[in-house]
VODOBA-616956 format. One record per residue (C-alpha): x, y, z. Coordinates in Angstrom, 2 decimals. Layout:
BEGIN
X;Y;Z $
...
END
This chain:
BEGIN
43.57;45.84;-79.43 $
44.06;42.62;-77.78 $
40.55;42.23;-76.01 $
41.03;41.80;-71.84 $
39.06;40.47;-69.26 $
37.36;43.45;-67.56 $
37.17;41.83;-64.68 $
40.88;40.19;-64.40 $
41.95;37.03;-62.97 $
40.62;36.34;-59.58 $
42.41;38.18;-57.00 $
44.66;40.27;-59.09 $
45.35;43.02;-57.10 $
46.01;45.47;-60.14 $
42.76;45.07;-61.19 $
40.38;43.39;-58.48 $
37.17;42.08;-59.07 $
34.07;43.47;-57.18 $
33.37;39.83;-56.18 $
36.29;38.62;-55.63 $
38.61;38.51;-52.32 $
41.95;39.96;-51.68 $
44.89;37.39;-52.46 $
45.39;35.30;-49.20 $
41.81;36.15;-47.45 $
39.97;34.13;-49.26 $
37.25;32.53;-46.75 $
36.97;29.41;-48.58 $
40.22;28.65;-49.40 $
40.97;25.17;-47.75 $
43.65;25.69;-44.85 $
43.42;28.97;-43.85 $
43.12;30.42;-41.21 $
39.68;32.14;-41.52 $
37.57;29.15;-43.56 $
35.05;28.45;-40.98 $
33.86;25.25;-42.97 $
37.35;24.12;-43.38 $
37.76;20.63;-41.31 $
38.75;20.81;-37.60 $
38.55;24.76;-37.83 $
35.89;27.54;-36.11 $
35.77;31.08;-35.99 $
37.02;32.53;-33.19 $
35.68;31.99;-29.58 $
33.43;29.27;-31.02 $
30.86;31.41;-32.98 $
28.95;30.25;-35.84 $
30.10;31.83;-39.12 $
27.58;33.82;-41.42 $
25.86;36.40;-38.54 $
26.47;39.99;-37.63 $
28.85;42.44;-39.16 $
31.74;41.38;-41.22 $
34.49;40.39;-39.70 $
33.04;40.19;-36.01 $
31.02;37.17;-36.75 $
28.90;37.49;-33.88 $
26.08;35.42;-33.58 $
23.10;38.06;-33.26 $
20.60;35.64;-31.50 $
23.59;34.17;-28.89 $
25.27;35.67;-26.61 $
28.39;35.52;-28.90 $
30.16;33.23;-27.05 $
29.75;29.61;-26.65 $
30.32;27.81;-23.48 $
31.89;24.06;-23.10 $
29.24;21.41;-23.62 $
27.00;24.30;-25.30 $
24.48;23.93;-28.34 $
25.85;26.66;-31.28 $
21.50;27.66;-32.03 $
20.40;27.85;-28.29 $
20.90;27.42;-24.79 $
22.67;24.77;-22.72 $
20.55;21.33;-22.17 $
19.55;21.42;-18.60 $
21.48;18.34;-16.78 $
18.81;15.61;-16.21 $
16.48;16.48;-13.24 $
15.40;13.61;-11.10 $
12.58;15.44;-9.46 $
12.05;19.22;-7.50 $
13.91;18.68;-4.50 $
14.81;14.60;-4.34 $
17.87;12.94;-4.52 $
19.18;11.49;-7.65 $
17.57;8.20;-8.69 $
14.37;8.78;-6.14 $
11.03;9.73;-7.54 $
9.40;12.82;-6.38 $
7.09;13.80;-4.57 $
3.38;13.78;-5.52 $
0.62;15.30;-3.47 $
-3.38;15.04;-3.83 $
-5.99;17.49;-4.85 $
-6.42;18.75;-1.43 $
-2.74;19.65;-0.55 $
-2.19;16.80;1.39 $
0.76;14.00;0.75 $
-0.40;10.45;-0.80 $
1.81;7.38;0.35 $
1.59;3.88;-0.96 $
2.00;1.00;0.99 $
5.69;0.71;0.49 $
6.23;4.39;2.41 $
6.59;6.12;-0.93 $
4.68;8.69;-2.60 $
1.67;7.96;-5.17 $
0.12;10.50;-7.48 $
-3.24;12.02;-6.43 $
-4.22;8.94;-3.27 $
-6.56;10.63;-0.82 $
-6.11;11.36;2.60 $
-7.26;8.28;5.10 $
-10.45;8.25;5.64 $
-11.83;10.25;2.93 $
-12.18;7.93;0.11 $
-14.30;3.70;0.44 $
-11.89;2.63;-2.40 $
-8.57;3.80;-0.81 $
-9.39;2.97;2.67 $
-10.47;-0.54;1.80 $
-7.18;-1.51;-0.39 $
-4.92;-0.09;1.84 $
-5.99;-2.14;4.57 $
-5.91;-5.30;2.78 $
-2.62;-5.01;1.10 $
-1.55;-3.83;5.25 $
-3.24;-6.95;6.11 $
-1.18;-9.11;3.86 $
1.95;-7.80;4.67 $
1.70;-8.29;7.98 $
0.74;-11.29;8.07 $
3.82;-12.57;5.72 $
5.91;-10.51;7.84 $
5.07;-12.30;11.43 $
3.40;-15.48;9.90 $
4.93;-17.41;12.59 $
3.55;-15.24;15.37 $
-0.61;-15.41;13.65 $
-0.15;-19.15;11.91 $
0.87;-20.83;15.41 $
-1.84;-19.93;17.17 $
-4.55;-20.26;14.45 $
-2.95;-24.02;13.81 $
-3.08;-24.53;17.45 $
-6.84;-22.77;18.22 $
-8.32;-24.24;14.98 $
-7.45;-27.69;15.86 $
-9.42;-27.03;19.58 $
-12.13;-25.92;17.57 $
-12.92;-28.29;15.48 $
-12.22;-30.93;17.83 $
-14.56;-29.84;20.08 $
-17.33;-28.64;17.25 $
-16.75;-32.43;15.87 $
-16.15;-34.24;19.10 $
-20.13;-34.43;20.37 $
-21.49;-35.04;16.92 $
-18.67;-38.22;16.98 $
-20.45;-39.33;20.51 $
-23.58;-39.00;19.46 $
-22.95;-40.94;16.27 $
-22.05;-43.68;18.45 $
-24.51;-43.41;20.76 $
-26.94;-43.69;17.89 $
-25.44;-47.00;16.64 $
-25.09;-48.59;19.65 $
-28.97;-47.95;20.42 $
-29.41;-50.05;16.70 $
-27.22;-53.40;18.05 $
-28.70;-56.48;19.35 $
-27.08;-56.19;23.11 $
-27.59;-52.51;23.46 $
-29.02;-51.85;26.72 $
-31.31;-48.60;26.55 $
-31.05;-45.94;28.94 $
-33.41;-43.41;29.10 $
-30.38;-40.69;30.17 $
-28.29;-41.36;26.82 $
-30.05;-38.67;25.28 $
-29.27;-36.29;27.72 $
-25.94;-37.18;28.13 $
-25.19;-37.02;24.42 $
-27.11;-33.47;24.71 $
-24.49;-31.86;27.42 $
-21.73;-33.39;25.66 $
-22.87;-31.36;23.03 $
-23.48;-27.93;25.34 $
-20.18;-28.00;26.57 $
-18.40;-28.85;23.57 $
-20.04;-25.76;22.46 $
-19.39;-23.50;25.02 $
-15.57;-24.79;25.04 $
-15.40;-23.68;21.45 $
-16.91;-20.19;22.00 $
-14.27;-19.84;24.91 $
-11.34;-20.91;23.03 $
-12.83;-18.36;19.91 $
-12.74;-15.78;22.30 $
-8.65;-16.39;23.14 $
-7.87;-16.80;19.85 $
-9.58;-13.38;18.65 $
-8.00;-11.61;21.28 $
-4.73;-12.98;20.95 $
-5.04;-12.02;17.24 $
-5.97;-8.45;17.67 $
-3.59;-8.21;20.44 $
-0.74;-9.38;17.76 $
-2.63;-7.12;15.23 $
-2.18;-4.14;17.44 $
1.49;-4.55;18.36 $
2.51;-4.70;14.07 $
0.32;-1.51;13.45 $
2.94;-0.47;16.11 $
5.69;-1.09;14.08 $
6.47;-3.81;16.31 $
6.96;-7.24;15.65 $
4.83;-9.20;18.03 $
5.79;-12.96;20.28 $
4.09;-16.14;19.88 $
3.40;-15.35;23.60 $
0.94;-12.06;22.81 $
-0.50;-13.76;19.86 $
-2.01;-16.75;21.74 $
-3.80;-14.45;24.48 $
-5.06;-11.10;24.82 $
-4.88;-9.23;27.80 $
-6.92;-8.51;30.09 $
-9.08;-5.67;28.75 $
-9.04;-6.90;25.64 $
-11.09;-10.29;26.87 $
-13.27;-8.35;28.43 $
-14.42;-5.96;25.39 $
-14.91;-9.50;23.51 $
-16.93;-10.67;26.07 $
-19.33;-7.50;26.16 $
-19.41;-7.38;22.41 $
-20.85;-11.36;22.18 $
-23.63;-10.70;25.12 $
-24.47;-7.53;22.89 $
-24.70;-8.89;19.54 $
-26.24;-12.25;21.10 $
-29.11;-9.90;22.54 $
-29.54;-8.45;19.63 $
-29.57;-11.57;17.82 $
-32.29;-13.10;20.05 $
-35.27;-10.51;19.32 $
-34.28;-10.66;15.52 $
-31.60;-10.59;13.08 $
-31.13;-7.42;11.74 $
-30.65;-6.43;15.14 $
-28.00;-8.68;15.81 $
-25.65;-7.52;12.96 $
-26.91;-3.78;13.71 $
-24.85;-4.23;16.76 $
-22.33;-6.04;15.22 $
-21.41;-3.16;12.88 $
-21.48;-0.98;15.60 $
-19.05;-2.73;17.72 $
-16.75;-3.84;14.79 $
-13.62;-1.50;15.42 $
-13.87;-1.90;19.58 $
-11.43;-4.39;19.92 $
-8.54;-2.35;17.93 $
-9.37;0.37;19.57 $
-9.26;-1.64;23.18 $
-5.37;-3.45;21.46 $
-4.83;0.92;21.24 $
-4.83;1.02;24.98 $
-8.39;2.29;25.11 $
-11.09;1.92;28.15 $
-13.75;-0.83;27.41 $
-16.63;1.41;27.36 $
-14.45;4.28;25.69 $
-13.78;2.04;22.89 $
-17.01;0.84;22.16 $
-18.39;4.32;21.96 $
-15.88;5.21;19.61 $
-16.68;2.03;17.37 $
-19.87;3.70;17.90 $
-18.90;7.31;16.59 $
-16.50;5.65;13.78 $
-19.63;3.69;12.31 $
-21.64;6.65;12.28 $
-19.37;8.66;10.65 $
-18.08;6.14;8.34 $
-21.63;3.84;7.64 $
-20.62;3.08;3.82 $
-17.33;1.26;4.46 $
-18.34;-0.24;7.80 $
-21.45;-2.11;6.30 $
-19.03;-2.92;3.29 $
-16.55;-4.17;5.31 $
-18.62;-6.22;7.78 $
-20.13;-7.87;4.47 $
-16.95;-8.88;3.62 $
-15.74;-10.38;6.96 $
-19.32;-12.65;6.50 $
-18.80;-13.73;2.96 $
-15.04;-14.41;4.14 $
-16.58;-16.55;6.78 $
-18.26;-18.32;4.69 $
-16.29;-19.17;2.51 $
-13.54;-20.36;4.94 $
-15.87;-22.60;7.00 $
-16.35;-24.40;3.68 $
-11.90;-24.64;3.40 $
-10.07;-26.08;5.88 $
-7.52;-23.35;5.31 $
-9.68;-20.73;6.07 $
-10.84;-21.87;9.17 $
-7.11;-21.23;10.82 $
-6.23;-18.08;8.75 $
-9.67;-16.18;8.81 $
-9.53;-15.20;12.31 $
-5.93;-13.74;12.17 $
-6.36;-12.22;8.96 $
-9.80;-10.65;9.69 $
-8.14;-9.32;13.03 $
-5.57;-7.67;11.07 $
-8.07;-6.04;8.82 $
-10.67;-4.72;10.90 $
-7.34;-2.91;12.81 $
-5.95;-1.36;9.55 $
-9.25;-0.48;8.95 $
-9.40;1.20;12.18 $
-6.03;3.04;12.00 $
-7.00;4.62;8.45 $
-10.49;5.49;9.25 $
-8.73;7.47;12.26 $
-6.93;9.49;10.15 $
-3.63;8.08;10.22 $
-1.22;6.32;7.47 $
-0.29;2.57;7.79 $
3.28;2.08;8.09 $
5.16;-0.89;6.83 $
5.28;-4.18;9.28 $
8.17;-4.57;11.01 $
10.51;-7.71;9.18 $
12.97;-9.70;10.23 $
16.34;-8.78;9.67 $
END
């Protein structure tokens, strides 16, 4: 007996093997029509081969179809999201601990910045890069004036101790003649050189915070406004020096007491306030806000002096201190800088 294969050949259909596949259904066959691995081929409506019942081929963990641009083991990648409720290519959105929104200098939002007025840190570097900007943006308008003012002032700081020097050589010469009034002469030269400075420092302050005022406006203020302040606005600089001189005469520390106290009544006065309104809200702001007013009035001394010591910083301090002290003013209020107007 000729021994036979039990199993037959592969396929036969006389005698099929429990393993084997029907003639012309083989899965794996390359080119036909049910090969799932074979190249450019897929089962039908794009399902992944090897899940659920036999010949369904259902994906059990799908949803047994697959959708254009789809991923065969999961769910569509979400399109890229720019940012809950922003516009493609803008950043969004950030607010601080307390609910409120946090803007950078620029307008924009910044993660987790305080409210103004709430934090030293915040308030201080916010005015100071407003104070910059500013500046850059209506240099023309602040470095004019402060060109024009600064030459006044030193002029007429240098001017007596000039005529004196003379005076005091002359007495040394061979055919001087001496005159018992030189000195005194010399010494009013000196008084009124003195009280011309102080005069034009007054006009130049007030034309700075007047300028000041008008960019925290969003406005962009004329060579005109910077060189002057109005009328108001000389006065509250005129009440502030008799009350820090007073202060100054019994001692010191009561000098810059007052000085602190008064710092923010000029902004306020460039804000349209009464004279005596704004000082007693200088008042109230110091009071409420001791830290960064001391801090800040430290800082407009050291910046002194260091710029009388520069001849730079004897025409840019004013301006820049002006600008400064208002920012300051405007975030200790409660309110957000906004950008300086720009040209163009």
């Amino acid at each position: 007996m000729t021994d036979q294969n039990p199993y037959g050949p592969p396929g036969s259909p006389s005698d099929p093997s429990p393993w084997g596949s029907p003639a012309g259904n083989d899965p794996y066959a390359a080119g036909q029509a049910g090969d799932p691995y074979a190249s450019g081929q897929q089962s039908a409506a794009g399902q992944q081969p090897g899940w659920g019942p036999a010949g369904q081929g259902a994906d059990p963990y799908g949803s047994g179809t697959q959708n254009a641009g789809q991923q065969p083991w999961g769910q569509p990648d979400p399109a890229p999201q720019a940012g809950w409720g922003t516009a493609p290519g803008q950043s969004a959105p950030t607010w601080s601990a307390d609910g409120a929104p946090a803007w950078s200098a620029q307008g924009a939002p910044m993660p987790g910045a305080p409210r103004p007025g709430t934090d030293l840190g915040a308030d201080l570097g916010a005015s100071f890069r407003w104070m910059w900007s500013a500046f850059v943006a209506n240099i023309g308008a602040f470095l004019i004036p402060a060109v024009v003012y600064g030459l006044i002032t030193l002029g007429l700081a240098l001017g007596p101790i000039l005529l004196e020097a003379i005076v005091m050589a002359a007495m040394y010469s061979d055919d001087y003649y001496y005159s018992p009034t030189a000195p005194l002469w010399t010494g009013a030269v000196r008084l009124l050189g003195s009280i011309l400075s102080a005069v034009a420092s007054l006009l130049w302050s007030t034309g700075a915070y007047r300028a000041a005022g008008i960019a925290r406006a969003g406005r962009r203020p004329s060579l005109a406004e910077s060189f002057i302040g109005s009328g108001p606005l000389i006065l509250a600089s005129l009440l502030v020096s008799v009350i820090v001189a007073v202060g100054g005469i019994f001692c010191l520390i009561p000098g810059l007491v007052l000085a602190v106290l008064s710092i923010y009544t000029l902004p306020a006065v460039a804000e349209g306030r009464g004279v005596t309104e704004a000082l007693s809200e200088s008042f109230r702001m110091v009071r409420d806000h001791v830290g960064v007013s001391i801090l800040a009035m430290l800082i407009f001394l050291a910046a002194g002096v260091v710029g009388g010591t520069l001849v730079v910083g004897v025409f840019v301090l004013v301006p820049l201190g002006a600008l400064f002290v208002t920012a300051l003013h405007h975030r200790l209020s409660g309110r957000e800088l906004t950008q300086p107007a720009r040209i163009g």
